[in-house]
C-alpha positions in Angstrom: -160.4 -36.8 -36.7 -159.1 -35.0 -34.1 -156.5 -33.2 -36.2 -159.1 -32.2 -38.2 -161.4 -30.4 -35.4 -158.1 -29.2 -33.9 -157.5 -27.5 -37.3 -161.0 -25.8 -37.4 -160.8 -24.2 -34.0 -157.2 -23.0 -34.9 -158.8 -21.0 -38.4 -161.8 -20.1 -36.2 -159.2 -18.7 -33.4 -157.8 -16.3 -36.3 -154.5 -18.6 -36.8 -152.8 -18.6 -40.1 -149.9 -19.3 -41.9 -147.2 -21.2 -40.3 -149.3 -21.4 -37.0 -151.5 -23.8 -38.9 -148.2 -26.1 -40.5 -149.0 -28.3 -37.1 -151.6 -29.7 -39.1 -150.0 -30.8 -42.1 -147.5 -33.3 -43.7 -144.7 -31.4 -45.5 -146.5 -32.6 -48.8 -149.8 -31.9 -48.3 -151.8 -30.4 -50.7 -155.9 -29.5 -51.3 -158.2 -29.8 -54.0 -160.7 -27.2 -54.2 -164.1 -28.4 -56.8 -165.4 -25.4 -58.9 -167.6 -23.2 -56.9 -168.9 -19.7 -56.8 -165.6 -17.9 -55.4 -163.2 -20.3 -57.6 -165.3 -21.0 -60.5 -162.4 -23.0 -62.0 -161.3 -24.9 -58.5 -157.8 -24.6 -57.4 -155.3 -27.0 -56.3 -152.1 -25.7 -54.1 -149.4 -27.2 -52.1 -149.3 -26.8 -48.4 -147.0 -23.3 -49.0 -149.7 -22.2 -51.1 -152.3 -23.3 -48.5 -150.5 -21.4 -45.3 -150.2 -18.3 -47.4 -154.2 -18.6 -48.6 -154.5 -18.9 -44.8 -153.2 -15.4 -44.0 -154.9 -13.4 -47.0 -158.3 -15.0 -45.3 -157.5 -13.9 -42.0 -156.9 -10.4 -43.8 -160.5 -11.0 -45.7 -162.2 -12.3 -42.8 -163.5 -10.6 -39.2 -164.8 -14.4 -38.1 -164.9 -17.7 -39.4 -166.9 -20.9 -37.7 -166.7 -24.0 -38.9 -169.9 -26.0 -37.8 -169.5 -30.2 -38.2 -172.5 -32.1 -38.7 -170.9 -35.6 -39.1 -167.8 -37.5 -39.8 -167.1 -40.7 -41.3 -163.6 -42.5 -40.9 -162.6 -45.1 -44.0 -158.9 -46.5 -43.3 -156.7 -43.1 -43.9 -160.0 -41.1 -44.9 -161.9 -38.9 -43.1 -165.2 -37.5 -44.7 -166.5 -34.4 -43.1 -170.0 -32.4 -43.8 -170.0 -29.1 -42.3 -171.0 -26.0 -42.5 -168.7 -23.0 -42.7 -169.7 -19.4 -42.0 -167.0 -16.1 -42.6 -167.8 -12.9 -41.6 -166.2 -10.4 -44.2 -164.0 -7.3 -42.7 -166.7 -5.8 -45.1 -170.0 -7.3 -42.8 -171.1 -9.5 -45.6 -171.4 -13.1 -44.2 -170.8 -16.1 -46.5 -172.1 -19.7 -46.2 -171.1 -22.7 -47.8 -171.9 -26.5 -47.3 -169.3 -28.3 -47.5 -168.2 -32.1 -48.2 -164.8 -33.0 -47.2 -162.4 -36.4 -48.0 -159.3 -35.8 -46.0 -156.2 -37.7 -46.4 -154.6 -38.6 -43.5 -151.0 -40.0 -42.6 -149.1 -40.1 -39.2 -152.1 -38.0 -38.3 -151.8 -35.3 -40.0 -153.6 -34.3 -42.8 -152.3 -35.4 -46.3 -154.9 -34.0 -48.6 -157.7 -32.5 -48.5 -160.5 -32.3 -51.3 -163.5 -30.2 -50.9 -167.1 -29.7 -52.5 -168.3 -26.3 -51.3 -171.6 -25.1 -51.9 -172.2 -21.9 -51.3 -175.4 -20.0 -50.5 -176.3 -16.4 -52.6 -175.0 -13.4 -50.9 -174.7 -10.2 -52.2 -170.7 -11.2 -52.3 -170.9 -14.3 -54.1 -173.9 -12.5 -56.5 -170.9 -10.0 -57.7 -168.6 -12.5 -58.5 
């Protein structure tokens, strides 16, 4: 698990890109469930998640990722948190979030997420 807050305080820190491959297997990938900014989900490979990373910081004037629990099942970790960005625009978003990530070697294999968000005038226009 502590990969996984170690990863958080790197994304909150501003890291991104290949500052954040630390955190990964070579083959990790992440599921993203249909929600208000991806209405169709996404799925993308770990090159695909590093270069997400860096548009984000570009996007983003703060993130915080605030973890109310964690649950440990063999190589998977669920998390419930809630996650906060602060766009370069002012406009903040909030979304709850349910996460089952794959571990191996510990580093994180997979990650699938559920993120709700909550209306903003951002997610309104999308």
């Amino acid at each position: 698990m502590e990969t996984i807050h170690s990863l958080h305080r790197a994304l909150e820190a501003g890291q991104s890109g290949d500052e954040l491959a630390r955190f990964f297997t070579a083959d990790a990938v992440t599921v993203e469930h249909p929600n208000l900014i991806k209405p169709h989900g996404a799925r993308a490979p770990l090159d695909e998640m590093l270069a997400g990373s860096r548009k984000g910081v570009e996007l983003l004037s703060s993130q915080k990722y605030d973890v109310h629990s964690t649950l440990r099942c063999g190589d998977t970790v669920i998390v419930r948190l809630t996650w906060t960005g602060v766009l370069r625009t002012g406009d903040q978003l909030v979304a709850h979030i349910a996460q089952f990530v794959e571990m191996r070697d510990g580093l994180i294999r997979s990650i699938e997420t559920f993120d709700c968000y909550e209306p903003s005038a951002f997610t309104m226009a999308v």
